[in-house]
mmCIF file of the C-alpha atoms, coordinates in Angstrom:
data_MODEL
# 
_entry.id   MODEL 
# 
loop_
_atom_site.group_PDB 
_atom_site.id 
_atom_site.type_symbol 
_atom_site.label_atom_id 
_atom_site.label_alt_id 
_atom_site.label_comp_id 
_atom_site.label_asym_id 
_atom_site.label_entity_id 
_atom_site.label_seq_id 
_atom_site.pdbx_PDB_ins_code 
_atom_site.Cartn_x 
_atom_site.Cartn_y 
_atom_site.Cartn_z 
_atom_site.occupancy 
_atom_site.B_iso_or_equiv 
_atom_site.pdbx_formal_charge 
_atom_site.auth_seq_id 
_atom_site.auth_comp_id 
_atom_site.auth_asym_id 
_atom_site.auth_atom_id 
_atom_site.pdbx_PDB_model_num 
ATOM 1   C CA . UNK A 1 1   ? 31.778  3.448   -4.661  1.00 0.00 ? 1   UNK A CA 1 
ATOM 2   C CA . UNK A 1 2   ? 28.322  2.062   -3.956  1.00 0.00 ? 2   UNK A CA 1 
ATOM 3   C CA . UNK A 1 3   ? 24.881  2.924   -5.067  1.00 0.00 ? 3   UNK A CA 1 
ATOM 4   C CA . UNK A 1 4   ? 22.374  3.492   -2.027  1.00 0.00 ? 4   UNK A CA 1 
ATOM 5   C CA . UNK A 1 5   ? 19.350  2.017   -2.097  1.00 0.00 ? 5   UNK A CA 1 
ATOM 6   C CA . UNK A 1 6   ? 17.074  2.402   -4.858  1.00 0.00 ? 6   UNK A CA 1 
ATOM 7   C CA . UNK A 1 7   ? 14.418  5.444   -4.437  1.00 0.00 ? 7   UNK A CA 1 
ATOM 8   C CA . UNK A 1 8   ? 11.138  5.257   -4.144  1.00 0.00 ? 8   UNK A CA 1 
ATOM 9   C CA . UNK A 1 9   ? 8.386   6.562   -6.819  1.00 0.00 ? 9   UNK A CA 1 
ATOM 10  C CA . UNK A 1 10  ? 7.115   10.147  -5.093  1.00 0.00 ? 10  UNK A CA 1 
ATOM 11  C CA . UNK A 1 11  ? 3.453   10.423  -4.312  1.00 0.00 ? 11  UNK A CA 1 
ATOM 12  C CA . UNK A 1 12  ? 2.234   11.956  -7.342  1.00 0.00 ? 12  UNK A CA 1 
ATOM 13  C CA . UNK A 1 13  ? 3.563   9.017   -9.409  1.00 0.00 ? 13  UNK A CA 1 
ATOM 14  C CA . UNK A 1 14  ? 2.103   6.540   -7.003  1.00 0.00 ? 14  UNK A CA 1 
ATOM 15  C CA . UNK A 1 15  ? -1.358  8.381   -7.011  1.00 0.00 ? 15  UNK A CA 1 
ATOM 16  C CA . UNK A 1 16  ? -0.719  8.764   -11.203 1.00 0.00 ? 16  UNK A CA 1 
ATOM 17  C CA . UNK A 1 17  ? -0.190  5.222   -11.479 1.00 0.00 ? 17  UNK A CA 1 
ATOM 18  C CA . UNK A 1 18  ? -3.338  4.720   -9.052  1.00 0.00 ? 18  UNK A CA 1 
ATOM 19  C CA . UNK A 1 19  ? -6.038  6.835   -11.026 1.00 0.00 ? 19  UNK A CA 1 
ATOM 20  C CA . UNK A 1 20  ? -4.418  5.345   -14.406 1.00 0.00 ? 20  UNK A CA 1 
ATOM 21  C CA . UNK A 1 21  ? -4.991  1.926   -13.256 1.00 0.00 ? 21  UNK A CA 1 
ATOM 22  C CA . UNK A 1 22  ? -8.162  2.424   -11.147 1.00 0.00 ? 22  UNK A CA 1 
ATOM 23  C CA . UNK A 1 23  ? -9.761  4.284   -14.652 1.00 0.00 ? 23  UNK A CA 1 
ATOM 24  C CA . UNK A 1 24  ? -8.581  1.603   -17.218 1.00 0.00 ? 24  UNK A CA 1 
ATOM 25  C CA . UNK A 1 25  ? -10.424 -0.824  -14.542 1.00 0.00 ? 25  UNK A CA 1 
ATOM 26  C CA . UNK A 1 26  ? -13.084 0.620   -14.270 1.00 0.00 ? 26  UNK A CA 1 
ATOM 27  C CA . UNK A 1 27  ? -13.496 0.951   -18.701 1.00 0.00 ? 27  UNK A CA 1 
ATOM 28  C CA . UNK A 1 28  ? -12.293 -2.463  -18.928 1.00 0.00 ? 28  UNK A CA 1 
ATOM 29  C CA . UNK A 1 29  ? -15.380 -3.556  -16.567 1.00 0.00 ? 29  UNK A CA 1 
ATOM 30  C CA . UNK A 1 30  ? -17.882 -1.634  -18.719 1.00 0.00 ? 30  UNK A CA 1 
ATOM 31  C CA . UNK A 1 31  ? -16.541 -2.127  -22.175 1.00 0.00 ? 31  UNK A CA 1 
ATOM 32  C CA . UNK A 1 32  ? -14.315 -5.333  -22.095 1.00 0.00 ? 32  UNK A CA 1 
ATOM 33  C CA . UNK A 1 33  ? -16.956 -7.713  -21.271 1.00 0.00 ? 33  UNK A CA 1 
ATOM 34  C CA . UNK A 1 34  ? -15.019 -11.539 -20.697 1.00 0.00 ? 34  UNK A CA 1 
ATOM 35  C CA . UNK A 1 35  ? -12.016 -9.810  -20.833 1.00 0.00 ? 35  UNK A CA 1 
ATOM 36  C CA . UNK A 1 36  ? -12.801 -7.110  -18.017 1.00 0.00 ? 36  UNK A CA 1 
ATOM 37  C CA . UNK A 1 37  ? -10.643 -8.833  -15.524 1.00 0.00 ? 37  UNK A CA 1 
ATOM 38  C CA . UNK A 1 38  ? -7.352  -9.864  -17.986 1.00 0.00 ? 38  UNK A CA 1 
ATOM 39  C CA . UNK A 1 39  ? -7.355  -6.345  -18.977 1.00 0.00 ? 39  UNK A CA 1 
ATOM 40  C CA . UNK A 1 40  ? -7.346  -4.886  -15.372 1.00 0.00 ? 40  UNK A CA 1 
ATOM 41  C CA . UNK A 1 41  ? -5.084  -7.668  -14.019 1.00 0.00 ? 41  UNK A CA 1 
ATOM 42  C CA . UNK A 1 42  ? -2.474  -6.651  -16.907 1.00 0.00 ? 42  UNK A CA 1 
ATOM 43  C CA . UNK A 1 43  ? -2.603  -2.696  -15.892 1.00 0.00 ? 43  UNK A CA 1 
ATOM 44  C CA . UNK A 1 44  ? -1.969  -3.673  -12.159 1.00 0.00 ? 44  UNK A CA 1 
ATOM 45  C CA . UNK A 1 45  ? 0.492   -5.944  -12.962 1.00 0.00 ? 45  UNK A CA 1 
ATOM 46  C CA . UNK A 1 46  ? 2.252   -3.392  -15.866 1.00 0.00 ? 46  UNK A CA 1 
ATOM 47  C CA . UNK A 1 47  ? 2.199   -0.418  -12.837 1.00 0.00 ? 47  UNK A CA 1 
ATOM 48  C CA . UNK A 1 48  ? 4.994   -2.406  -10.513 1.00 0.00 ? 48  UNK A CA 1 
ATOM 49  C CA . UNK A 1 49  ? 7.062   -3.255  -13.480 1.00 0.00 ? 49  UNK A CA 1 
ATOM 50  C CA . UNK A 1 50  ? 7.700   0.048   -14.366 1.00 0.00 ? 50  UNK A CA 1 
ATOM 51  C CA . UNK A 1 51  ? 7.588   2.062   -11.666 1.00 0.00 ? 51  UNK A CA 1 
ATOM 52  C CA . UNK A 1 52  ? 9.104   -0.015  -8.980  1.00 0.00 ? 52  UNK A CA 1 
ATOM 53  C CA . UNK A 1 53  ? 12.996  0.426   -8.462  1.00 0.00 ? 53  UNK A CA 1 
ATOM 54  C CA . UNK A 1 54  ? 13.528  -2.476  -6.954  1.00 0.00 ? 54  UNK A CA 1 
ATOM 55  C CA . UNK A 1 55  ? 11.407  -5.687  -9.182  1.00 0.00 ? 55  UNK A CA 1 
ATOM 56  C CA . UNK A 1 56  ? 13.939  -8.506  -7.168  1.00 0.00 ? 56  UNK A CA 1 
ATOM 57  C CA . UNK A 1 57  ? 12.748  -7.838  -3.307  1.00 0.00 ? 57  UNK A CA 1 
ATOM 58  C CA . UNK A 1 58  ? 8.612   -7.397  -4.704  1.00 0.00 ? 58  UNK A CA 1 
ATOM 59  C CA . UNK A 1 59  ? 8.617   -10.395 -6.670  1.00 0.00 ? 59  UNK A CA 1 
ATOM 60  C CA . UNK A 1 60  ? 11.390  -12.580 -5.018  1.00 0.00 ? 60  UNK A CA 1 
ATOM 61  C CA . UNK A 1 61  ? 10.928  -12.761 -1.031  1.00 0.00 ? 61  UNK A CA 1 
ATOM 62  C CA . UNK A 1 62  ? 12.863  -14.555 1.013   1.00 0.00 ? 62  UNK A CA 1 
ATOM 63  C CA . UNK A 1 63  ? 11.674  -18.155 0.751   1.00 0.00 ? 63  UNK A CA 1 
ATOM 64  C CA . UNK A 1 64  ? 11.084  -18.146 4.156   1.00 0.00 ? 64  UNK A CA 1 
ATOM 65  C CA . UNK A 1 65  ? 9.162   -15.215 4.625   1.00 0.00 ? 65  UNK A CA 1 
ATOM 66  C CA . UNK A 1 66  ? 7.384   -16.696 1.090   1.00 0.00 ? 66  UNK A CA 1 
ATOM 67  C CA . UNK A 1 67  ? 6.259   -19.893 3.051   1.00 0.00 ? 67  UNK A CA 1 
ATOM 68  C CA . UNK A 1 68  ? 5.456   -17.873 6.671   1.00 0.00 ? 68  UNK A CA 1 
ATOM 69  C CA . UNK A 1 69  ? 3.375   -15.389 4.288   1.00 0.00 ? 69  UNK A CA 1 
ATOM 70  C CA . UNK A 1 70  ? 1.499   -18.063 2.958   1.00 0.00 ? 70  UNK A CA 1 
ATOM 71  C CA . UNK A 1 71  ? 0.873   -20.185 6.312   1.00 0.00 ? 71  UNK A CA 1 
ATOM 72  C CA . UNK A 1 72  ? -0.368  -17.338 7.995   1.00 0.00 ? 72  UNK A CA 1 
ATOM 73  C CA . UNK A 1 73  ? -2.703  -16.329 4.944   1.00 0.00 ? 73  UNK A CA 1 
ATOM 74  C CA . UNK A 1 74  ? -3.927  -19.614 5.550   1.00 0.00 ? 74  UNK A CA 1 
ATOM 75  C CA . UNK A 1 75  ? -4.599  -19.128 9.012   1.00 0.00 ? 75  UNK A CA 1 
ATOM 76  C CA . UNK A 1 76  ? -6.108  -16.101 9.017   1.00 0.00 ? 76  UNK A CA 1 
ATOM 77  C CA . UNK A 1 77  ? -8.696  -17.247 6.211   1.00 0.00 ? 77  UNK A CA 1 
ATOM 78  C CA . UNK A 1 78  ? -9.959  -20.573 8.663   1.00 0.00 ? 78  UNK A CA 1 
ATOM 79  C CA . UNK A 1 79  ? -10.073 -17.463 11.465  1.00 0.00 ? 79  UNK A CA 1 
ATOM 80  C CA . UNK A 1 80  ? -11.557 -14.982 9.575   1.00 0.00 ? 80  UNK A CA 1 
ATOM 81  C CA . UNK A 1 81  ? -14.153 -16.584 6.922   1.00 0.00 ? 81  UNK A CA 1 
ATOM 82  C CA . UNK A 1 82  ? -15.900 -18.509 9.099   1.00 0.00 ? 82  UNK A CA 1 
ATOM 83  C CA . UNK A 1 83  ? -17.125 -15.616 11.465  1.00 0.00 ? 83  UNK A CA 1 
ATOM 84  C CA . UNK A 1 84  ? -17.828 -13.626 8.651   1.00 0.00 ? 84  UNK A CA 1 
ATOM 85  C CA . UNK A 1 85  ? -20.357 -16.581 7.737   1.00 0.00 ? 85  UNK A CA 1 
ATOM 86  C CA . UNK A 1 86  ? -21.620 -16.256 11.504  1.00 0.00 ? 86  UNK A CA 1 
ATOM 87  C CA . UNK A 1 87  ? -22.041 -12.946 11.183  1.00 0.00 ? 87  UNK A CA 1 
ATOM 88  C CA . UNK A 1 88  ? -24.449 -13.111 8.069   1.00 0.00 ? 88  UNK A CA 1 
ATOM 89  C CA . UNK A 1 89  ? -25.950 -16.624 8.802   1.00 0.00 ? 89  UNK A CA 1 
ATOM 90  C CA . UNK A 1 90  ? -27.548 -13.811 11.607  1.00 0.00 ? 90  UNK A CA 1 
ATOM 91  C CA . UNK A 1 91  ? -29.422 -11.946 9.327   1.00 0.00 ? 91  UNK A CA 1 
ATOM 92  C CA . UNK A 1 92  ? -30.128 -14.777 6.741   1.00 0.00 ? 92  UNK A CA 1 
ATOM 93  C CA . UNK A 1 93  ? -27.599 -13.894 4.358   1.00 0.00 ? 93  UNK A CA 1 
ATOM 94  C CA . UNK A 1 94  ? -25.450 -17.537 4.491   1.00 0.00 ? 94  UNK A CA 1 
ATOM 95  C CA . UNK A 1 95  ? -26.408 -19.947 2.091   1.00 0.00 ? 95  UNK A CA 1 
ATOM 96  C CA . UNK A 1 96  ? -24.681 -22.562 2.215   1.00 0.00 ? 96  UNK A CA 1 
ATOM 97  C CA . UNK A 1 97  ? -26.040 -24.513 -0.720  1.00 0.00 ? 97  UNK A CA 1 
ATOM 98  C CA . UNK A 1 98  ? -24.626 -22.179 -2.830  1.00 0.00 ? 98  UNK A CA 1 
ATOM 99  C CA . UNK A 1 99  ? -21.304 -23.164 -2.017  1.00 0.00 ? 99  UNK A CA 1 
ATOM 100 C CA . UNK A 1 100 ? -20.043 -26.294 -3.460  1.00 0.00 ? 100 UNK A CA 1 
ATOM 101 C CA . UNK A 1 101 ? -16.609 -27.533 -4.262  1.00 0.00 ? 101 UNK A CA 1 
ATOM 102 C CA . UNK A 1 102 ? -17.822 -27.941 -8.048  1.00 0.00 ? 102 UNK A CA 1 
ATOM 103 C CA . UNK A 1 103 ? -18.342 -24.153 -7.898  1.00 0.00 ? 103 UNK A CA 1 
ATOM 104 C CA . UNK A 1 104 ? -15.108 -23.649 -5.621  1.00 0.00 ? 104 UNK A CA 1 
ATOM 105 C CA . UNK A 1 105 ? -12.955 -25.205 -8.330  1.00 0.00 ? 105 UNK A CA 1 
ATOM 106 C CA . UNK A 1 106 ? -14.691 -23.508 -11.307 1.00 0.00 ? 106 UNK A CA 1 
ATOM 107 C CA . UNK A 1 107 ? -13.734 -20.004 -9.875  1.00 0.00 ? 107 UNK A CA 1 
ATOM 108 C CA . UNK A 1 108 ? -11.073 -20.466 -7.878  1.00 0.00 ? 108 UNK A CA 1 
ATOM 109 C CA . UNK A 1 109 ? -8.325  -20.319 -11.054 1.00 0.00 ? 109 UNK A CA 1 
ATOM 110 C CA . UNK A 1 110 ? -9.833  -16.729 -12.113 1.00 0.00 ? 110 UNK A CA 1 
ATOM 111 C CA . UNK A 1 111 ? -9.918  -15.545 -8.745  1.00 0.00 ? 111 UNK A CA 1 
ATOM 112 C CA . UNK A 1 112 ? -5.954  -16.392 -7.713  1.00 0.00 ? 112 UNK A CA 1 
ATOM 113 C CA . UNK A 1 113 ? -4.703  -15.373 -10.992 1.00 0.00 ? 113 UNK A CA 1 
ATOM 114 C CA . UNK A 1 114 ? -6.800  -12.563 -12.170 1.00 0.00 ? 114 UNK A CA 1 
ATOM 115 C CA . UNK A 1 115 ? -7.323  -11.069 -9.161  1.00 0.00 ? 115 UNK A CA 1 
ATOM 116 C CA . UNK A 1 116 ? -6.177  -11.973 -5.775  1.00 0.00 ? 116 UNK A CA 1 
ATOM 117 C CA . UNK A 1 117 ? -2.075  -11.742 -7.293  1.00 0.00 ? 117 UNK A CA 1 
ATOM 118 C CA . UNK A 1 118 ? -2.695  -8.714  -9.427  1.00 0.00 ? 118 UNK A CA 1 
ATOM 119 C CA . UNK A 1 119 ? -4.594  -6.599  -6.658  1.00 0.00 ? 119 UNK A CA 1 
ATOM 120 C CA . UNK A 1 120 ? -2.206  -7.795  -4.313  1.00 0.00 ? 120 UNK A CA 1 
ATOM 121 C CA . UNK A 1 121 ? 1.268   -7.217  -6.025  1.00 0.00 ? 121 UNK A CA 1 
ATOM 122 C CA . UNK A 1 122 ? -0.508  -3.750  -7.139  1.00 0.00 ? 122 UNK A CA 1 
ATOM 123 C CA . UNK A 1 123 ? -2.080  -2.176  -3.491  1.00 0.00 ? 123 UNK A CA 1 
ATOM 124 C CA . UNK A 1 124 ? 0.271   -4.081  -1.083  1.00 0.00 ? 124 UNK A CA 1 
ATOM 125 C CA . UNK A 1 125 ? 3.607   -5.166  -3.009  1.00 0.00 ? 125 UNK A CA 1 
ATOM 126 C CA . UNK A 1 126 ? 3.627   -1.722  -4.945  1.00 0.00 ? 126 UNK A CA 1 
ATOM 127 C CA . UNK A 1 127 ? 1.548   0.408   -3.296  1.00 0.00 ? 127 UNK A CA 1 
ATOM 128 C CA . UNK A 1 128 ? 1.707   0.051   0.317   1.00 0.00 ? 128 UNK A CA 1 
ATOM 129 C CA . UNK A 1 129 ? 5.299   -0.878  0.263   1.00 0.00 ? 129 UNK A CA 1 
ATOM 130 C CA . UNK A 1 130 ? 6.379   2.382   -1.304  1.00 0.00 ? 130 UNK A CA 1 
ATOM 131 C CA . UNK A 1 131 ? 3.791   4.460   0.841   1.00 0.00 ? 131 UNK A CA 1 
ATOM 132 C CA . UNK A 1 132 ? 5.338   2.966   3.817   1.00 0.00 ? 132 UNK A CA 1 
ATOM 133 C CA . UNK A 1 133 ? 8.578   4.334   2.470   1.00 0.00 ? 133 UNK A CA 1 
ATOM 134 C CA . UNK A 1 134 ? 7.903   7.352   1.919   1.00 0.00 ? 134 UNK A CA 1 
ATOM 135 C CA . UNK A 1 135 ? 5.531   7.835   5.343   1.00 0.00 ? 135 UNK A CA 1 
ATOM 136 C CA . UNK A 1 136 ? 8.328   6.273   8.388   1.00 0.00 ? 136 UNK A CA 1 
ATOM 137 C CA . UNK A 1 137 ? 6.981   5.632   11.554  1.00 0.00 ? 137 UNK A CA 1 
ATOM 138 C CA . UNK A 1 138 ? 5.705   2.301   12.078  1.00 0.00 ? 138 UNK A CA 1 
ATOM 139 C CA . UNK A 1 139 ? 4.179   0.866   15.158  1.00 0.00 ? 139 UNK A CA 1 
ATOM 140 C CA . UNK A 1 140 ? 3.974   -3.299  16.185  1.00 0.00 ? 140 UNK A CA 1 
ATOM 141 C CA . UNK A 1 141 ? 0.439   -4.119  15.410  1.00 0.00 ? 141 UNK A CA 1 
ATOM 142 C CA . UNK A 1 142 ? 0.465   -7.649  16.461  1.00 0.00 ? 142 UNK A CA 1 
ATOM 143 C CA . UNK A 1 143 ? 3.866   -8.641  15.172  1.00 0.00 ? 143 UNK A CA 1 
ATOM 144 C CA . UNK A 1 144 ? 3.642   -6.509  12.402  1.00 0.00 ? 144 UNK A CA 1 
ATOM 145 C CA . UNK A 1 145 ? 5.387   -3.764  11.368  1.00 0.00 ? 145 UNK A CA 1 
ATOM 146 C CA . UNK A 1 146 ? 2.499   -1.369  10.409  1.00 0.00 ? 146 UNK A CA 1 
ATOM 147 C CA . UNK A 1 147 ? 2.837   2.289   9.255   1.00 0.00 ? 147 UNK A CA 1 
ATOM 148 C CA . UNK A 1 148 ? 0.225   4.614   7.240   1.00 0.00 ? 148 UNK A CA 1 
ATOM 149 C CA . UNK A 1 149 ? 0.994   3.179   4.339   1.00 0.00 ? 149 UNK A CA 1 
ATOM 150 C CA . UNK A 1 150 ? -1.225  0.300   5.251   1.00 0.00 ? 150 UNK A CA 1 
ATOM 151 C CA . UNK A 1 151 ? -4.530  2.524   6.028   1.00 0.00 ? 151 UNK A CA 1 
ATOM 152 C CA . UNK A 1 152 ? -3.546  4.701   2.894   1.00 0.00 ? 152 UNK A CA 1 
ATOM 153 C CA . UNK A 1 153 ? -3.496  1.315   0.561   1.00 0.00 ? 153 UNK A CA 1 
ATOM 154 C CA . UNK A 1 154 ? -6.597  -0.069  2.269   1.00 0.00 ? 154 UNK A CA 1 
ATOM 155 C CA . UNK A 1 155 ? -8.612  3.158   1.217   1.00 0.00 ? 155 UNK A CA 1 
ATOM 156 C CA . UNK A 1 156 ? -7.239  3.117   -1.869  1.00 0.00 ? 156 UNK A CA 1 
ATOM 157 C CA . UNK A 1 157 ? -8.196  -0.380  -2.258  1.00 0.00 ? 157 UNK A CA 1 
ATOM 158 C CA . UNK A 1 158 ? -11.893 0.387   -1.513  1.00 0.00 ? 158 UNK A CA 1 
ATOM 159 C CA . UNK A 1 159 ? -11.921 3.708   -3.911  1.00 0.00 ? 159 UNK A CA 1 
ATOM 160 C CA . UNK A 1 160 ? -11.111 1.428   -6.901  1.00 0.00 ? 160 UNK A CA 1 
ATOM 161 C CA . UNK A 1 161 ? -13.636 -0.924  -6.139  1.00 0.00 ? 161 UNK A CA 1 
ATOM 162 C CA . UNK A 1 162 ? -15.893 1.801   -5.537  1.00 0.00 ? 162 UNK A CA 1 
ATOM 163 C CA . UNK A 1 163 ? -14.977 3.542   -9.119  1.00 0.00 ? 163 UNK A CA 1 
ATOM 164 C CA . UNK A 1 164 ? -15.387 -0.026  -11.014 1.00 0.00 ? 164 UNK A CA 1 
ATOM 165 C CA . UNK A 1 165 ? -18.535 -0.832  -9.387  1.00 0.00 ? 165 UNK A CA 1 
ATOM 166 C CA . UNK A 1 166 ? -20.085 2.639   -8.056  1.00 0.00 ? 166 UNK A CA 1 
ATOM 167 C CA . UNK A 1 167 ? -22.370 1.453   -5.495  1.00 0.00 ? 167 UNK A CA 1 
ATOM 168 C CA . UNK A 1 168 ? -21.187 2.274   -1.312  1.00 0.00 ? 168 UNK A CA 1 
ATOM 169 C CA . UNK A 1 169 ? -20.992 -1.565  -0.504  1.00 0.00 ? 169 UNK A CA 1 
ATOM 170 C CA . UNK A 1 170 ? -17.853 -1.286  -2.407  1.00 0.00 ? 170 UNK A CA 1 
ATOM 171 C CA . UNK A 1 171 ? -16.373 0.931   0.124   1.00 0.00 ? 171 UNK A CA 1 
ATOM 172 C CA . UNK A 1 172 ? -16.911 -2.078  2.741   1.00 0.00 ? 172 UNK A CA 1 
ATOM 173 C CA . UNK A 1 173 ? -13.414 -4.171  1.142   1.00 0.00 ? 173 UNK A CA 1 
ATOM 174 C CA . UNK A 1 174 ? -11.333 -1.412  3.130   1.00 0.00 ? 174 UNK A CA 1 
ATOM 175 C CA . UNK A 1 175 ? -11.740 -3.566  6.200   1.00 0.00 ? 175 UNK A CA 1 
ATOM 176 C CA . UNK A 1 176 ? -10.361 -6.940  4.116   1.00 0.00 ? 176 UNK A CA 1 
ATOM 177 C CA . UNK A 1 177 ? -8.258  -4.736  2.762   1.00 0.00 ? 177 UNK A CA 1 
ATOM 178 C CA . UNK A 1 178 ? -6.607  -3.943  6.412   1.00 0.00 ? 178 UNK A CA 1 
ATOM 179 C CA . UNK A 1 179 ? -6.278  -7.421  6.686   1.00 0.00 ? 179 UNK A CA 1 
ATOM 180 C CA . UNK A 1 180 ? -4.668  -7.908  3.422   1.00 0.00 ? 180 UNK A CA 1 
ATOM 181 C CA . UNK A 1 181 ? -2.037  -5.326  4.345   1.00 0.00 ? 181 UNK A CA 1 
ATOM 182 C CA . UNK A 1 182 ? -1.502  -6.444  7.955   1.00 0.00 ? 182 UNK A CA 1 
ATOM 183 C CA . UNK A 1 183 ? -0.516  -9.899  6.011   1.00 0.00 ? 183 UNK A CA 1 
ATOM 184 C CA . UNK A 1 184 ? 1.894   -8.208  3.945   1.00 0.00 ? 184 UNK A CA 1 
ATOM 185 C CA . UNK A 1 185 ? 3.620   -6.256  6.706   1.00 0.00 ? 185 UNK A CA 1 
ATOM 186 C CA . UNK A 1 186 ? 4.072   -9.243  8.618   1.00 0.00 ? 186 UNK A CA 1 
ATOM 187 C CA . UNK A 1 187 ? 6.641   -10.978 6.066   1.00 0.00 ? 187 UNK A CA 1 
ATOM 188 C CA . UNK A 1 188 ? 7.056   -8.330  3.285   1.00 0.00 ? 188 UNK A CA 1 
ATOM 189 C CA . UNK A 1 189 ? 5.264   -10.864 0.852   1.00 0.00 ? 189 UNK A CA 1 
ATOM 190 C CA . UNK A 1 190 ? 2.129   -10.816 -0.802  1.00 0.00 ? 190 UNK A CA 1 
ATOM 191 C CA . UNK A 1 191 ? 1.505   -14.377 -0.565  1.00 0.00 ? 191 UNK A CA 1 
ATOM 192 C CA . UNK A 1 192 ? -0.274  -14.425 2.849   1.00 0.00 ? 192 UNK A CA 1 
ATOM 193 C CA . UNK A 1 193 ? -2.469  -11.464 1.488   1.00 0.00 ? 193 UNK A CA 1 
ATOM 194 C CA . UNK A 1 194 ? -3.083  -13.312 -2.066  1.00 0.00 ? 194 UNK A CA 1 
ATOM 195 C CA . UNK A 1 195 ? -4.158  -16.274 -0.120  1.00 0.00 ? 195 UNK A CA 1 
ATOM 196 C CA . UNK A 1 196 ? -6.758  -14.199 2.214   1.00 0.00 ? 196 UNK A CA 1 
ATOM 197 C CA . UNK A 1 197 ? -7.536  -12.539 -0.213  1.00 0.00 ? 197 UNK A CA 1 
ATOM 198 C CA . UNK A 1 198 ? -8.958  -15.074 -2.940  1.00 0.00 ? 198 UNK A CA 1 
ATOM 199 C CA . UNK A 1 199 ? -10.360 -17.185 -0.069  1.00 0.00 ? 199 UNK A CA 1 
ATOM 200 C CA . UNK A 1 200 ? -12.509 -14.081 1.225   1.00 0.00 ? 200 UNK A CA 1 
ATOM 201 C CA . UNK A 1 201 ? -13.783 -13.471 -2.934  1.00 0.00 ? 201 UNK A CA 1 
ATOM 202 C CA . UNK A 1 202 ? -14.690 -16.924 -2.550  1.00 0.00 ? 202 UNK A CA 1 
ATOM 203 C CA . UNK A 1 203 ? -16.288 -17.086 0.076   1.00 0.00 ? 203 UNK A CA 1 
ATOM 204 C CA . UNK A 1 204 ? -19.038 -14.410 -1.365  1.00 0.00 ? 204 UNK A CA 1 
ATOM 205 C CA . UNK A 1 205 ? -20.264 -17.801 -3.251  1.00 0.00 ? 205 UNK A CA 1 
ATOM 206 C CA . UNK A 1 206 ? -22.161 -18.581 -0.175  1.00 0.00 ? 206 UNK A CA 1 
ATOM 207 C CA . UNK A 1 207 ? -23.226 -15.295 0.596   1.00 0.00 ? 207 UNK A CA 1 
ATOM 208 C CA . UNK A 1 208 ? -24.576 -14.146 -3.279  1.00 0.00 ? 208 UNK A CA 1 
ATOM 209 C CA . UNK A 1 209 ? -26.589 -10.849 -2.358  1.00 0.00 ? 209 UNK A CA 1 
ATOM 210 C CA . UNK A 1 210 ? -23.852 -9.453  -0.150  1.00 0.00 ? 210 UNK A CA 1 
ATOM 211 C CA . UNK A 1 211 ? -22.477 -6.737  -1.716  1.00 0.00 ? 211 UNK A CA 1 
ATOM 212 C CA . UNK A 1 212 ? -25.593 -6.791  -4.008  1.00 0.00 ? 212 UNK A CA 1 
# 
């Protein structure tokens, strides 16, 4: 006899493991100084391992759906960046002598490791995936697959920003964060989503009073 598939963690442990990890980030940003961003990195990465029933399929896509994840990441960061720079070279708020690929490699390291795969495997690998279990009903957005997990995980997304750094600009990464998660429904992977997602934190190097 067979074992079914793996269950998912119920709400309450998702939202648990939310407010746990959202309130050691947001001590870790006010207390840990240079290591504000190890320490939250480690609690969003610690979450998934212990919660999620099935490690293999989160970590270990298909290698194709690993390399379509990542192209269309890509893609959608050439689409996406560079109309967001439209947008604020508008109002002034482009500079692009800020931007330099000096800087660009300098931060770029931090942001992939520290943050873009933590916050990813976290809100869209852990987070979304097992809201979207527990929600059915999914609609083609696209060519993805997208259910209310996605919109759930987005606004979480933007209340942990919001809790580590308490100022309503914070709110404004729920529309990234739709992105992100429309990424990650596409293939299942979080490598299109990492990839989006550390280009757009980069990109805020040529826009420094943004969310100011």
């Amino acid at each position: 006899m067979t074992d079914g598939p793996p269950h998912p963690p119920r709400l309450p442990v998702l939202l648990a493991a939310f407010a746990i990890v959202t309130a050691g980030a947001a001590a870790a940003n006010h207390w840990a100084g240079n290591w504000a961003w190890p320490s939250a990195a480690f609690l969003m990465l610690l979450a998934p391992l212990a919660l999620s029933p099935d490690l293999r399929r989160m970590l270990l896509p298909e290698p194709g759906s690993l390399l379509r994840g990542a192209a269309q990441g890509l893609a959608a960061a050439l689409l996406l960046i560079p109309a967001f720079w439209a947008v604020l070279a508008v109002s002034g708020g482009f500079r692009a002598g800020e931007l330099s690929w000096a800087a660009l490699g300098a931060r770029a390291p931090a942001e992939v490791a520290l943050v873009a795969v933590p916050e990813e495997l976290f809100f869209r690998g852990f987070l979304q995936r097992h809201l979207d279990e527990l929600w059915p009903g999914r609609r083609r957005v696209l060519g993805a697959a997208c259910g209310p997990g996605l919109a759930a995980a987005a606004a979480l997304f933007a209340l942990a920003h919001l809790a580590v750094q308490p100022r309503p600009q914070a709110l404004l990464v729920f529309f990234p964060g739709l992105a992100f998660g429309w990424l990650y429904a596409r293939q299942q992977s979080v490598a299109g989503p990492v990839i989006l997602h550390a280009a757009c934190n980069l990109s805020l190097l040529a826009c420094p009073g943004f969310l100011a």
